[in-house]
N, C-alpha and C positions, 0 to 999 in steps of 0.2 A: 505604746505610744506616749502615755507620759513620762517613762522615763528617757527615750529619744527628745522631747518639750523641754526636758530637764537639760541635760546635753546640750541641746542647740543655743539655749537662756543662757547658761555656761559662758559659750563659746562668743556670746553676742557681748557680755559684760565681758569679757577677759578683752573682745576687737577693741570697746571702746573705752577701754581702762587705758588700752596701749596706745590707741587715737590722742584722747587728751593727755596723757603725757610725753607724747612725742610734739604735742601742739605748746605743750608748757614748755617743754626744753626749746624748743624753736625762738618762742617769745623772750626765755631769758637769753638765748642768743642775741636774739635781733636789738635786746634792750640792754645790751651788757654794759654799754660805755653809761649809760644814764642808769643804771642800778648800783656801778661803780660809785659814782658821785654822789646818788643819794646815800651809799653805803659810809663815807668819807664822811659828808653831812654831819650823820649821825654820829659817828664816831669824835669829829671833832665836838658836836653838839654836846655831846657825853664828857668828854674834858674840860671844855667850856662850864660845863655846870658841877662839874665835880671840885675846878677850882675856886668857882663862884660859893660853893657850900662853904669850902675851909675858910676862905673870906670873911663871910656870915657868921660863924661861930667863931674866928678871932678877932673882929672888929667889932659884929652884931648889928652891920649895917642890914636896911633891907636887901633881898636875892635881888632887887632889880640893881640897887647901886652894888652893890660887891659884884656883879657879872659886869659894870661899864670898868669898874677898878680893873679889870679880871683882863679884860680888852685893851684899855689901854696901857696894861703894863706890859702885855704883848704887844703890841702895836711900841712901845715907847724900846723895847727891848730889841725890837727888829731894825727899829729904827738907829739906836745907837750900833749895833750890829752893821750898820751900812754906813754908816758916817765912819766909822772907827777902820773896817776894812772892806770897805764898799772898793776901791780902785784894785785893790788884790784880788779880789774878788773878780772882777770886771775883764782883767788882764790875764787873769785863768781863766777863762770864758773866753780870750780872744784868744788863746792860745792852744786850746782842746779844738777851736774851730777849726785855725790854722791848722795843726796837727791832723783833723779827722779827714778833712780837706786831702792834704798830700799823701794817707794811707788812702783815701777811698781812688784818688786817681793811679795810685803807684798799683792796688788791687784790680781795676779795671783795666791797666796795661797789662796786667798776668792773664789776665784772663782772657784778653784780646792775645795774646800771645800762642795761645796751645789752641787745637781743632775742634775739639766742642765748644771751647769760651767764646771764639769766633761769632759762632753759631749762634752763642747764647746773646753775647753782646749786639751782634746785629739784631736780633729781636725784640732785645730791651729797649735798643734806641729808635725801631720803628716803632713799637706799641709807646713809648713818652711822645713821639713828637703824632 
């Protein structure tokens, strides 16, 4: 009998081993877009202070002023980045749109075109509207 106790103990940690981590997998599913972000966070947060450090030991200002130096020479470098080619920029942005525009409609006439796509397109356009 105790080694049958022993067995079934086994078989009840092994259920619930596979319970919570099939419950953990679930939750980083369900949390994936906001564990993404804090993951970025962090990572930005990480360069953010690693340029803040080389600041500090070649200025020797304090980490609080060497991390605003740190910011706004990003912020000033972005900035000049968009005054400088901010309209090219802008106009390649209106023109992927344009472009993605006329393959995505030229794509949904092919596809409206042959006996499944039919199909398929009639059901895309009932489940959107």
């Amino acid at each position: 009998m105790d080694n049958q106790a022993r067995h079934l103990r086994g078989i009840d940690v092994t259920l619930r081993a596979v319970a919570l981590g099939g419950l953990c997998l679930l939750a980083i599913w369900v949390l994936r877009d906001i564990l993404l972000l804090v993951f970025a966070a962090v990572l930005l947060a990480c360069v953010l202070r690693g340029a803040s450090n080389a600041v500090h030991r070649w200025s020797g200002l304090p980490h609080g002023w060497s991390l605003l130096a740190v910011v706004l020479a990003i912020a000033l470098a972005l900035g000049a980045l968009l005054w400088w080619r901010g309209a090219a920029i802008g106009e390649q942005a209106a023109d992927i749109s344009r472009r993605l525009t006329t393959q995505v409609q030229h794509l949904w006439r092919q596809l409206e075109s042959t006996g499944w796509g039919s199909l398929v397109t009639e059901q895309l356009s009932g489940a959107a509207s």
